[in-house]
Residue, then its C-alpha position, 0 to 999 in steps of 0.5 A: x266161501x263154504x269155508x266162512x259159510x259153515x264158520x258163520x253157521x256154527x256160530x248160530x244160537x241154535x248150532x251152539x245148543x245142538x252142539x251141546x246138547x250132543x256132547x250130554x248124548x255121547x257122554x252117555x255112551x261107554x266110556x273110552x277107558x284108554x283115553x285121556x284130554x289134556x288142556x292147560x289155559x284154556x287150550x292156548x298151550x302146551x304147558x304146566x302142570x297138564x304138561x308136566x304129567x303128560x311128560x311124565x306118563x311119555x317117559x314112564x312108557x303109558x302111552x301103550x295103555x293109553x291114548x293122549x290127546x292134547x285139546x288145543x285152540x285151532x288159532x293156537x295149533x300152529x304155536x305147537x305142532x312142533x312137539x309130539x303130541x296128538x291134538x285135536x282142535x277144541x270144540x270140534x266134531x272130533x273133540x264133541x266125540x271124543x271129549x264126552x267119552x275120555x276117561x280122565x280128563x287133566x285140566x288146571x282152568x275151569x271148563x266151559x260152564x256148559x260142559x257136563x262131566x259124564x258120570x265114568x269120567x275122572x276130571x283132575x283139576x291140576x289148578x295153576x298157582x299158589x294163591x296169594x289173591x283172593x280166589x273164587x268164593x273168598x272174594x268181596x267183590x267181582x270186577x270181571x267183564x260178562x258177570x257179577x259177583x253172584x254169578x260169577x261164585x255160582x259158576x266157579x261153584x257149579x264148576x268146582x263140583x264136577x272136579x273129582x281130584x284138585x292138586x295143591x302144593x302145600x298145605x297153605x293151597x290145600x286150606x284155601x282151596x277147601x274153603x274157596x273152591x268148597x271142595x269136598x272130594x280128594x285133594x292130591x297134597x303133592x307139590x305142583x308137577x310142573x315144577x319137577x322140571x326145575x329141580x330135574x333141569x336146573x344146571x349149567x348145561x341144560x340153561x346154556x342149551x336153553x339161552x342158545x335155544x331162545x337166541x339170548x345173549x349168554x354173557x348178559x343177566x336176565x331179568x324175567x319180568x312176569x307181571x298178572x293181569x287186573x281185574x278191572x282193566x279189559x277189552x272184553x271176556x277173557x281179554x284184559x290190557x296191561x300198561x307197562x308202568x315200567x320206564x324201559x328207556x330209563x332201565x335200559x339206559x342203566x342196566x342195559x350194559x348187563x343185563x336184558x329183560x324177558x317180558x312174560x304176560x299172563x295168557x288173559x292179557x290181550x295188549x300188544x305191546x310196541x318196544x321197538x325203542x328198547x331193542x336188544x334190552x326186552x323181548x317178548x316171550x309172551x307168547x311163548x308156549x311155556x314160562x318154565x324155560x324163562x325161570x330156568x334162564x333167568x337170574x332175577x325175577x320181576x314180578x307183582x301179585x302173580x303166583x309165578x314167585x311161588x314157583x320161582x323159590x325153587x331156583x333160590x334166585x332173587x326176586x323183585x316186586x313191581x306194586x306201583x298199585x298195591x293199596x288199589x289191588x290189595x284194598x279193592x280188586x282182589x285181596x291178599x291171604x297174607x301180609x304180602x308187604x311183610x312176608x314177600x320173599x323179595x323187596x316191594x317197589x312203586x317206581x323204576x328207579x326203586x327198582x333199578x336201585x334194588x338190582x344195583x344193590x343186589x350187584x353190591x351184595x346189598x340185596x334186601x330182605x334175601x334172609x326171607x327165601x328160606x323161610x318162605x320155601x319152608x312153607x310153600x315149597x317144602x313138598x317140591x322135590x322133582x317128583x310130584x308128577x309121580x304122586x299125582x299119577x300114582x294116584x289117579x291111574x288106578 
């Protein structure tokens, strides 16, 4: 019952205010010079680009000159305690002490809007994808529940302001941000961290031990399906449904022999899916703590508008488009920088027979518009070599 009490209590306008009033009043004191906070998705995860840095910083032994904490969502702490990290449960009284006074603090989504950045703290903006939709400032029209469009550019330009370094993979990311981020101040041009995995595990014995990991089945393809969510579609604030177009009883009647299927949501969709009827054909791995591990397993990638297919060019794999609604996503909900009908690394499909008539193909040697991978990777993936996490650290930890 003082469990619930103080719960309820917290949640009160006047405790909330309090709250933030004390994180400007200890963002005042002396800095923590050998602190560092991590968060990745909102502190849903342990994963991405944070990750890979913090990885990094592990096995280059900076943990003797610095303490690492992880700020991670109490309802998701269960999700990670596994690993050896130090976390601290977000918005807490030990995150308001130590959150205000860390020295750098690595993050790839924005921040709470009320959340000051303290003069001596250096925040590295880490972001989480190549943008092929339109972001922030470069965007006609807003339809996200809780804001507008005025609102919504104001917030991510107040927010973008604090942001002392913002990483880019490519000099593509690099223009775009600029200019829809209005960032002024150094962009770390390196390649994306996270993907150094990619390049630094991708063989035969790591993928094996990784199938055996997740209980897949070693003698069937796997086709990872990894669809974003819709900006117009939502239950509320940060929680958006997803309908699965897809006929998986269809797919699993015609592939279900070879392959099987990986499903990964995006971390905003809050939709339960039931796929009870395809049974040892798809499983859910939405809630799995990081996408990394599902590039490496998987032989083919399934996606839409999501930015995961400028990551997964770097395995040189196959890649499917499942747009059944690109003329209201591409005219409408957002907007793409580039022709993504003409440039996509990877055949566009509307139906799931397309789709499953393209895998066919692939398996016949037949698989289309494959002759444009390499010259996608030459300008999305030139900079990716398994060593971007060093460049980053390099050049931040003074």
């Amino acid at each position: 019952m003082l469990k619930k009490a103080i719960k309820k209590a917290m949640k009160s306008r006047h405790i909330k205010e309090l709250y933030k009033y004390l994180f400007f009043l200890i963002g005042l004191l002396p800095v923590k010079k050998n602190v560092i906070i991590f968060e990745s998705f909102l502190g849903k995860q342990y994963s991405d680009n944070p990750r890979a840095l913090y990885e990094y910083m592990i096995a280059h032994n900076y943990q003797k000159s610095f303490k690492m904490y992880w700020s991670i969502n109490g309802k998701d702490i269960q999700k990670v305690q596994n690993y050896d990290i130090t976390i601290i449960k977000r918005l807490s009284l030990k995150w308001l002490w130590l959150m205000p006074r860390a020295k750098y603090w690595i993050v790839n989504s924005r921040l709470p809007i009320w959340i000051p950045k303290p003069k001596n703290t250096v925040y590295l903006q880490t972001w989480h994808g190549t943008p092929l939709k339109k972001l922030a400032l470069d965007m006609k029209e807003v339809h996200m529940p809780g804001t507008n469009t005025e609102k919504y550019k104001a917030n991510f330009l107040y927010e973008s302001r604090k942001w002392d370094y913002l990483i880019s993979p490519n000099r593509y990311s690099t223009n775009i941000f600029k200019r829809a981020f209005q960032f002024d101040k150094e962009m770390i041009e390196s390649g994306y961290p996270r993907n150094d995995y990619l390049y630094n595990n991708n063989n035969d014995n790591y993928i094996s031990q990784l199938k055996e990991k997740l209980g897949l089945d070693k003698d069937k393809k796997i086709i990872l399906y990894a669809p974003t969510w819709r900006d117009n579609s939502f239950y509320g604030k940060g929680r958006y449904k997803f309908d699965l177009e897809l006929d998986l009883s269809l797919m699993k009647e015609k592939l279900g022999n070879d392959y099987i299927i990986l499903l990964r949501m995006h971390y905003l969709v809050a939709e339960h899916l039931d796929l009870s009827e395809c049974e040892s054909f798809i499983y859910d791995f939405s809630k799995y703590e990081d996408i990394r591990d599902l590039y490496l397993v998987s032989d083919i990638l399934v996606t839409d508008y999501s930015s995961v297919f400028f990551d997964y060019a770097n395995l040189r794999r196959p890649m499917l488009f499942f747009v059944h609604d690109i003329d209201n996503y591409r005219d409408n909900l957002r907007g793409f920088y580039f022709d993504f009908e003409t440039e996509a690394p990877g055949p566009l499909v509307k139906t799931t027979q397309e789709l499953i008539n393209e895998i066919v193909a692939m398996e016949d040697g037949q698989f289309s518009k494959v002759q444009y991978l390499d010259n996608f990777r030459e300008k999305f993936c030139k900079l990716e070599d398994g060593n971007a996490s060093k460049r980053v650290i390099d050049k931040i930890i003074k």
